[in-house]
DSSP file (Angstrom, degrees, kcal/mol; ACC not computed):
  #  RESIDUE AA STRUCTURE BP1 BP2  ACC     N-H-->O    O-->H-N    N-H-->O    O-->H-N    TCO  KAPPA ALPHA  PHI   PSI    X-CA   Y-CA   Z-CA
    1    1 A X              0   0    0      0, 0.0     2,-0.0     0, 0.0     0, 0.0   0.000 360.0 360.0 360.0 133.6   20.3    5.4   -3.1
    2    2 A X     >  -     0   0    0      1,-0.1     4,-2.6     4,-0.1     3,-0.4  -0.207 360.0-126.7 -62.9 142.1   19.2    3.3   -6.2
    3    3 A X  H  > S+     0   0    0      2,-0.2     4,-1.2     1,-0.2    -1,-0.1   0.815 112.6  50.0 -54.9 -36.9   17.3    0.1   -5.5
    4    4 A X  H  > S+     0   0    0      2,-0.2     4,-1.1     1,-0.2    -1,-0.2   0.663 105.4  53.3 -92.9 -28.4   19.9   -1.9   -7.6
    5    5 A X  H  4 S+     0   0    0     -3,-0.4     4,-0.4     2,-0.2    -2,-0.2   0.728 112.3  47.8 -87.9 -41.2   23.1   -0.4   -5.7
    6    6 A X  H >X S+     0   0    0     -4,-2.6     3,-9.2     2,-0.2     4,-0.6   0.893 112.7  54.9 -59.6 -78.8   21.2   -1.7   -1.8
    7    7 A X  H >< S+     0   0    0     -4,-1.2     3,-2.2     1,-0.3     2,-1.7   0.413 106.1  45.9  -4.8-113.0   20.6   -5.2   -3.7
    8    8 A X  T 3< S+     0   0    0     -4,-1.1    -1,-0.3     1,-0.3    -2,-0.2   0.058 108.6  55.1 -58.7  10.8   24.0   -5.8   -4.6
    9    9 A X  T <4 S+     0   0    0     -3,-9.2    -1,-0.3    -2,-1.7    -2,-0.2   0.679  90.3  85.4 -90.1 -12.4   25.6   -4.8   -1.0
   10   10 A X  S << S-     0   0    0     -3,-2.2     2,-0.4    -4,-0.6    44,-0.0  -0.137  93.1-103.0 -73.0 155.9   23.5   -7.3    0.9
   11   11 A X        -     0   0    0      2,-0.2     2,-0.1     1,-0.1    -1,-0.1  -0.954  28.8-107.4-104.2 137.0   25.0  -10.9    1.1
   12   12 A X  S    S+     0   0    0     -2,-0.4    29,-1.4    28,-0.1    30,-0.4   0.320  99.7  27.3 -26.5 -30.8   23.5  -13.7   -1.2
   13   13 A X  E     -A   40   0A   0     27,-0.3     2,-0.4    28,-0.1    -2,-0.2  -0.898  68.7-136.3-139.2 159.4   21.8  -15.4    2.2
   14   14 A X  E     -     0   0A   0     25,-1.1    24,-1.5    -2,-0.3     2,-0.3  -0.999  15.5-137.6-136.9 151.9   20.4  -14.5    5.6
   15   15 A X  E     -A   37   0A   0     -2,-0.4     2,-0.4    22,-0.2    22,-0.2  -0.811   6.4-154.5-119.8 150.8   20.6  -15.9    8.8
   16   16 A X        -     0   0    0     20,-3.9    -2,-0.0    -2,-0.3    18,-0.0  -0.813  12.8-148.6-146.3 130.1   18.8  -16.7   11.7
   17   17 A X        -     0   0    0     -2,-0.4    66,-2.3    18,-0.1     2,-0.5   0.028  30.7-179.2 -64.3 117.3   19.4  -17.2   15.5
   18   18 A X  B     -B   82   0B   0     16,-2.7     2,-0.5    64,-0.2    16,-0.4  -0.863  29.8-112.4-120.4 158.2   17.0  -19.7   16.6
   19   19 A X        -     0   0    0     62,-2.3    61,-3.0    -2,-0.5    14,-0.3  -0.603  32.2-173.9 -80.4 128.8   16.4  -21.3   20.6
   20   20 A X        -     0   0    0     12,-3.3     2,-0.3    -2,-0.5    13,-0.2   0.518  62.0 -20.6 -99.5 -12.2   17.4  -24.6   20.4
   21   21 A X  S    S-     0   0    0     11,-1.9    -1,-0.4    57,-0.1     2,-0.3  -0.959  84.2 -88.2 176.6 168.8   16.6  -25.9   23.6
   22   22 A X        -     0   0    0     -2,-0.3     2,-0.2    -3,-0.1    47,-0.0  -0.650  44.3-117.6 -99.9 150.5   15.9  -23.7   27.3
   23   23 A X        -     0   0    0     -2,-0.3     2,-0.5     2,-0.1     4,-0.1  -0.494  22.4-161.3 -75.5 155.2   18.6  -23.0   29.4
   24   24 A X  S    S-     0   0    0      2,-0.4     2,-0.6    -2,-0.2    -1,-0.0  -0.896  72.6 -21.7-119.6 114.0   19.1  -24.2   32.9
   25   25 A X  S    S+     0   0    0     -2,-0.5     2,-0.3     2,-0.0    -2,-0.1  -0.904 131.0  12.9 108.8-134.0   21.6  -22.4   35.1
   26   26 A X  S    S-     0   0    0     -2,-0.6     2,-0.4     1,-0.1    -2,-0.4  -0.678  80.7-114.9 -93.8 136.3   24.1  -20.6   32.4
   27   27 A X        -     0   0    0     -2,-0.3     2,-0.8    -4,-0.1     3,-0.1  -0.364  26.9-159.0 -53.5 117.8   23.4  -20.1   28.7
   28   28 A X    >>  -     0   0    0     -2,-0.4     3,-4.4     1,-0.1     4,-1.5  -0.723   9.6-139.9-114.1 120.0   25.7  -21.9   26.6
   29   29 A X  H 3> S+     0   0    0     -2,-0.8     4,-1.5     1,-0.3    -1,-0.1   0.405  89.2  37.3  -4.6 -70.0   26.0  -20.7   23.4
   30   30 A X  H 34 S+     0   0    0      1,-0.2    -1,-0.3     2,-0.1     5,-0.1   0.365 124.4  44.0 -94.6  -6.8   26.3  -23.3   20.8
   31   31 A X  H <4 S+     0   0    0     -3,-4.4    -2,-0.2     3,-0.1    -1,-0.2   0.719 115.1  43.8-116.1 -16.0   23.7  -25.6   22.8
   32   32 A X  H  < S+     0   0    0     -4,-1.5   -12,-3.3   -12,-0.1   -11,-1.9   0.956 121.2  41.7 -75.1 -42.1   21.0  -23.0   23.8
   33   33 A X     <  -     0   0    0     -4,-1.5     2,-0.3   -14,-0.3   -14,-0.1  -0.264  64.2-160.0 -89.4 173.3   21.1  -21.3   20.2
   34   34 A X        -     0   0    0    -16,-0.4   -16,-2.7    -2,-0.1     2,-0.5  -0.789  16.9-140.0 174.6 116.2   21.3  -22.8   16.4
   35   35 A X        -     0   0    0     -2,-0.3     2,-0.4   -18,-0.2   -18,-0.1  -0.950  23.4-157.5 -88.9 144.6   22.4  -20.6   13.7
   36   36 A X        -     0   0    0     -2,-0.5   -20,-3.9     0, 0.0     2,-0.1  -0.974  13.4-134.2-124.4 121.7   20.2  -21.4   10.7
   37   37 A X  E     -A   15   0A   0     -2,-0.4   -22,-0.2   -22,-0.2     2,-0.1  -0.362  42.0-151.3 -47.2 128.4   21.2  -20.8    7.0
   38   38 A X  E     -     0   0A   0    -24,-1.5    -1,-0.1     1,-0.4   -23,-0.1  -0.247  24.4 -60.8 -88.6-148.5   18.0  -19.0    5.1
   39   39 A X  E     -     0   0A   0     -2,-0.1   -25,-1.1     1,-0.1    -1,-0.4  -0.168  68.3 -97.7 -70.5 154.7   16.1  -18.4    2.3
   40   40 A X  E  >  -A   13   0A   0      1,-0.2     4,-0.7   -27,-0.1   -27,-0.3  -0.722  28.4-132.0 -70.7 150.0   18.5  -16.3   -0.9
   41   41 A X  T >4 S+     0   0    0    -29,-1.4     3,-1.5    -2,-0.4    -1,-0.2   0.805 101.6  69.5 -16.1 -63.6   17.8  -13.3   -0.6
   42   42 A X  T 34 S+     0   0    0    -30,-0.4    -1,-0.2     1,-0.3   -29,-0.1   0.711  99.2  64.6 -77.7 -28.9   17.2  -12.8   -4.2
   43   43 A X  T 34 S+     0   0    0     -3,-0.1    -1,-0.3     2,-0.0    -2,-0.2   0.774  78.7  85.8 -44.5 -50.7   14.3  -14.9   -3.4
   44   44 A X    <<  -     0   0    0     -3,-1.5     2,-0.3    -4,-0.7     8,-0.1  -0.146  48.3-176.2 -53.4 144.4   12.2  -13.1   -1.1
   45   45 A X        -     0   0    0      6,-0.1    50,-0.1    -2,-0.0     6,-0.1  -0.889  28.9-112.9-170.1 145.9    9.8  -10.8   -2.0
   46   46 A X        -     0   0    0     -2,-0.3    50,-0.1    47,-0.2     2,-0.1   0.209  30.0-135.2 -71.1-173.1    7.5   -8.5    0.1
   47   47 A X    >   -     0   0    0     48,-0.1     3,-1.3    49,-0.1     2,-0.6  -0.350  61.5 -41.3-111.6-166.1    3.3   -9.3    0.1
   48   48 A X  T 3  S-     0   0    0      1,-0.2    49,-0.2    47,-0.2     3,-0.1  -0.706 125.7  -8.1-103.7 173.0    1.4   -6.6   -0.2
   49   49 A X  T 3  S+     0   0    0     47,-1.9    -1,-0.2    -2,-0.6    50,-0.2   0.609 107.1 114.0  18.8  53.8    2.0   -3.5    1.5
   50   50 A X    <   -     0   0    0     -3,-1.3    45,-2.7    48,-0.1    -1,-0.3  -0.646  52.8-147.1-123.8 173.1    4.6   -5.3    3.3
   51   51 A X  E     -C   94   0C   0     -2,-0.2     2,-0.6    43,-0.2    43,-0.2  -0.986  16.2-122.5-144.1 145.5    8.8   -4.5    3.0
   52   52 A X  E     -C   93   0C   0     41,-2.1    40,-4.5    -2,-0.3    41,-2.3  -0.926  28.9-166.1-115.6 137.8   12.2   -6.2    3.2
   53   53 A X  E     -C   91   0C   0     -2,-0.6     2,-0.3    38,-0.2    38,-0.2  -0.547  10.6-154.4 -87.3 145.9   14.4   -4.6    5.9
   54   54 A X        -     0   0    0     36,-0.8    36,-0.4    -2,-0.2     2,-0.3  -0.783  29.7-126.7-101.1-175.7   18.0   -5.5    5.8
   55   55 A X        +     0   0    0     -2,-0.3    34,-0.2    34,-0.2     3,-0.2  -0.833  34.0 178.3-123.7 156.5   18.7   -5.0    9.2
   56   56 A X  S    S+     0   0    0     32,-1.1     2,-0.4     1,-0.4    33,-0.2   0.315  77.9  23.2-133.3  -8.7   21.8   -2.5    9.5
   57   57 A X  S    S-     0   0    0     31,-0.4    31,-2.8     2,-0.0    -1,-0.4  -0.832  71.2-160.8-161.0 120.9   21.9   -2.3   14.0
   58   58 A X  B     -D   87   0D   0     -2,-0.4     2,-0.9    29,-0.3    29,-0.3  -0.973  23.0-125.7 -96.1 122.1   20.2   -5.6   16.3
   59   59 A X        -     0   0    0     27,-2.7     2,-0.6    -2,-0.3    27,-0.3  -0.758  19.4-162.1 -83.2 108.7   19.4   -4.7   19.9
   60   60 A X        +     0   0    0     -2,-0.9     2,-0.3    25,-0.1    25,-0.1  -0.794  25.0 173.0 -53.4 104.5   21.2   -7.2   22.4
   61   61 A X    >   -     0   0    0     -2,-0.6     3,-2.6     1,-0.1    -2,-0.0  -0.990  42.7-129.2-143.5 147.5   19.2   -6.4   25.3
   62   62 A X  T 3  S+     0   0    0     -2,-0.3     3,-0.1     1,-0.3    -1,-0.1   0.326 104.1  74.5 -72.0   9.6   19.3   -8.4   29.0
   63   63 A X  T >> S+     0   0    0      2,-0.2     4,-2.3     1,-0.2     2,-1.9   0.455  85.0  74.6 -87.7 -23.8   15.3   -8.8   28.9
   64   64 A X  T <4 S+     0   0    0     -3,-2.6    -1,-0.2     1,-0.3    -2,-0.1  -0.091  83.0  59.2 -75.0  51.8   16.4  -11.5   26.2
   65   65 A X  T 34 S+     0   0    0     -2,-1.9     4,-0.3    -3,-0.1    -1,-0.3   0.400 102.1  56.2-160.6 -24.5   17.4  -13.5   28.7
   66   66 A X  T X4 S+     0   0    0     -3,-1.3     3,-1.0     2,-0.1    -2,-0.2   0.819 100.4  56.9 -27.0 -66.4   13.6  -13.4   30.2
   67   67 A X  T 3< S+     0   0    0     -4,-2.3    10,-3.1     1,-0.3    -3,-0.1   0.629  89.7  64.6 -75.3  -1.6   11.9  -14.5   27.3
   68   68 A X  T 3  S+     0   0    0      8,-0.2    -1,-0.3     3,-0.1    -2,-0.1   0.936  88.8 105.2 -70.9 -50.7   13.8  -17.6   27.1
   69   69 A X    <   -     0   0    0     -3,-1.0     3,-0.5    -4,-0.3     5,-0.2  -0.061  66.4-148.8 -36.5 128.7   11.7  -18.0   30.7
   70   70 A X  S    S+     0   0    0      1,-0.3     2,-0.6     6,-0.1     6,-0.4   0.922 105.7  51.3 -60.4 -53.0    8.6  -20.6   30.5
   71   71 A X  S    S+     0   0    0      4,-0.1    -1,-0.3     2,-0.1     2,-0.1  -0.248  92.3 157.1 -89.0  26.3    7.5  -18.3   32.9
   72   72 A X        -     0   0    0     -2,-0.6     4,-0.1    -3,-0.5    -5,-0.1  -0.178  54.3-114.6 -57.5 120.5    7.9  -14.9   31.2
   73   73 A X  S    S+     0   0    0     -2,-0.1     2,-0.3     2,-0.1    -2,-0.1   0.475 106.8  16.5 -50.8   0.6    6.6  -11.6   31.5
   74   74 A X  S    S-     0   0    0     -5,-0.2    -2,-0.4    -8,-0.1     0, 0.0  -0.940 118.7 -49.7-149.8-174.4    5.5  -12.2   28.5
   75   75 A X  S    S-     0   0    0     -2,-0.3     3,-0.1    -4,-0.1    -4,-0.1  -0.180  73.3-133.1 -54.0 122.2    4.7  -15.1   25.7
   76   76 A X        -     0   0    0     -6,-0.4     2,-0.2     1,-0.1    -8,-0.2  -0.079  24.5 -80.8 -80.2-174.9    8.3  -16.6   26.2
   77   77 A X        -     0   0    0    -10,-3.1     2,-0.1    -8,-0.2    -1,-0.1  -0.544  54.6-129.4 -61.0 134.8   10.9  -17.6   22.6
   78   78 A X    >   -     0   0    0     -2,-0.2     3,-0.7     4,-0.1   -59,-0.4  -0.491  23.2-100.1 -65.9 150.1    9.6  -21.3   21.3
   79   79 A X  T 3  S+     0   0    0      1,-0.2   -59,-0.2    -2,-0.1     3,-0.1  -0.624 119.1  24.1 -69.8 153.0   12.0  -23.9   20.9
   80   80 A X  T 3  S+     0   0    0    -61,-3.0     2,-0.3    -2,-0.4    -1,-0.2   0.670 102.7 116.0  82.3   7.5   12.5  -23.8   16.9
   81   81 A X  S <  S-     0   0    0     -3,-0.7   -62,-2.3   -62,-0.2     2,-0.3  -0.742  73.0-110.6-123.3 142.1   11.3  -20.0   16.9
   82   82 A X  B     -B   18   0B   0     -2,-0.3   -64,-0.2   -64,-0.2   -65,-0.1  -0.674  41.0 -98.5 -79.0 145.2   13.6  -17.1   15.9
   83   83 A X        -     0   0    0    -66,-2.3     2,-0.3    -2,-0.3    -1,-0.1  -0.032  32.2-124.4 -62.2 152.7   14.8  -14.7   18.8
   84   84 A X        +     0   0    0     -3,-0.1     2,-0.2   -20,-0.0    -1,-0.1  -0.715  43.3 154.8 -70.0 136.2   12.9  -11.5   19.1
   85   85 A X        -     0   0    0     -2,-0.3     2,-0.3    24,-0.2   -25,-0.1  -0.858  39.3-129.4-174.0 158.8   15.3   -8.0   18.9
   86   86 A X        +     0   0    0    -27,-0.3   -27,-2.7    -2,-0.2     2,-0.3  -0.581  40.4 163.4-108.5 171.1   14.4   -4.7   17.9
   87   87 A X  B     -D   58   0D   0     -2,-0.3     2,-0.7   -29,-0.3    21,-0.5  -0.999  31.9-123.2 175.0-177.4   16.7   -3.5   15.4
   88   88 A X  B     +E  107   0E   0    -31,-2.8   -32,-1.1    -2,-0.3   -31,-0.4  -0.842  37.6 154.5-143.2 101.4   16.8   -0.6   12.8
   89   89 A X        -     0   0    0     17,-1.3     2,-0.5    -2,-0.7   -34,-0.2  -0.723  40.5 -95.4-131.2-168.9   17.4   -1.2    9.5
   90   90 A X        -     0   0    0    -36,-0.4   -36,-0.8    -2,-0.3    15,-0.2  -0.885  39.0-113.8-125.0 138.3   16.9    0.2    5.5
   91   91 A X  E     +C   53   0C   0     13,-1.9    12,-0.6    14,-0.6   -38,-0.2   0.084  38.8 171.8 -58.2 147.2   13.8   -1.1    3.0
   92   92 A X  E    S+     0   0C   0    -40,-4.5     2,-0.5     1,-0.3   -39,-0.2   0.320  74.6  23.8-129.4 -47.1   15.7   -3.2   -0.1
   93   93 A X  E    S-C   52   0C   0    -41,-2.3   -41,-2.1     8,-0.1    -1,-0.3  -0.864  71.7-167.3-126.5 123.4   12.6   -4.3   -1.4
   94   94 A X  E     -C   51   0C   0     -2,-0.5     2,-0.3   -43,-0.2   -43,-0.2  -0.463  19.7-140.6-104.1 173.2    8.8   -2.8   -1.1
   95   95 A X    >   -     0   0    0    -45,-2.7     3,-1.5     1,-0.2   -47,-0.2  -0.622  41.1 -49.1-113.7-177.5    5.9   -4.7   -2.1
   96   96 A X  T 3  S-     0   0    0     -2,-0.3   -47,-1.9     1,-0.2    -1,-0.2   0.075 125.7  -3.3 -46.9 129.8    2.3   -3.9   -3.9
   97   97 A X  T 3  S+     0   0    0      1,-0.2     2,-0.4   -49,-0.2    -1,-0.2   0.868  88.1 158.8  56.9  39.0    0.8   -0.8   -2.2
   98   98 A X    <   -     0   0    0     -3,-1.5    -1,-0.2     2,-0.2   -48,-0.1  -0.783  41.6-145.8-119.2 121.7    3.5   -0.4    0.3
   99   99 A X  S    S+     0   0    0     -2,-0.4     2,-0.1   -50,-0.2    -1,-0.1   0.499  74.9  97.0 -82.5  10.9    3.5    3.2    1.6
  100  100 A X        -     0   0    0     -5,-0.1     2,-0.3   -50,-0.1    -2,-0.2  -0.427  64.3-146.7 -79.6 151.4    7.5    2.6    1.9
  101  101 A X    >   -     0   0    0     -2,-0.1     3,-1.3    -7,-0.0   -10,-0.2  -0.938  29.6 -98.6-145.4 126.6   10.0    3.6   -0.5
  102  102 A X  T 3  S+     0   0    0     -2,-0.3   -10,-0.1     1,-0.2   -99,-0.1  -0.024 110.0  34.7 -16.8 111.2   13.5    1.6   -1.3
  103  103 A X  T 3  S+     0   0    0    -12,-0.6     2,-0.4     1,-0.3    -1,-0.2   0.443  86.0 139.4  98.5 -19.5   16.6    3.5    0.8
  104  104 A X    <   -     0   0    0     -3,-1.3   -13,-1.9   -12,-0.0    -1,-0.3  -0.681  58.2-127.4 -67.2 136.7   14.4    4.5    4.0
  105  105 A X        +     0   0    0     -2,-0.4   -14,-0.6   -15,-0.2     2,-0.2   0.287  39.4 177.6 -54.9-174.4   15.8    4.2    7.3
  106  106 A X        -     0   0    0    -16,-0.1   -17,-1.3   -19,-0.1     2,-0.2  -0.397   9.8-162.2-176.8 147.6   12.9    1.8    9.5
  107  107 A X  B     +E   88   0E   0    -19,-0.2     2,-0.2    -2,-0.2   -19,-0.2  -0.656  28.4 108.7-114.6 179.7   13.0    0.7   13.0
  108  108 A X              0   0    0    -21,-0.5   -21,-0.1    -2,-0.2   -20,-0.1  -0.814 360.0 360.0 160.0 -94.2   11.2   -1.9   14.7
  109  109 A X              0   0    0     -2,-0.2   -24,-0.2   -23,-0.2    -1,-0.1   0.499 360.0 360.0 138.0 360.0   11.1   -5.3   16.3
């Protein structure tokens, strides 16, 4: 797929789920979490040998529901910090020396 045809399916901004505050008891949505407006798109650009993913599948997974825990099997979510998820998506933009190519598949997390 051309580099110019990915661009121009993505939308203009991205956004990102950030912990607003820990839960106690039951999560509630709109007070544990924050959606937060980013950077344009058209803005970003990788470092080097770094890539921008869009992300095309996010894993939901009930271990996110741990890491909210102070007390966490591992380093728990910050307040103000964006959630952690593994997810699978395809390169839009590579940077200097990036052994990545535009239109590849990538997973990660």
């Amino acid at each position: 797929m051309r580099r110019d045809l990915i661009l121009m399916s993505l939308p203009p901004t991205y956004t990102r789920v950030v912990l607003a505050e820990r839960p106690v008891g039951d999560i509630v949505p709109h007070k544990t979490f924050r959606i937060e407006p980013e950077h344009k798109l058209a803005d970003l650009e990788p470092g080097e040998k770094q890539v921008l993913v869009a992300v095309d599948y996010l894993s939901l997974d009930p271990a996110m529901l741990l890491w909210l825990n102070k007390n966490a099997y591992r380093e728990p979510v910050q307040i103000g910090d964006t959630m952690d998820a593994e997810g699978l998506g395809t390169i839009v933009k590579t940077g200097k020396d990036s052994k990545w190519k535009v239109g590849q598949t990538v997973k990660g997390g």
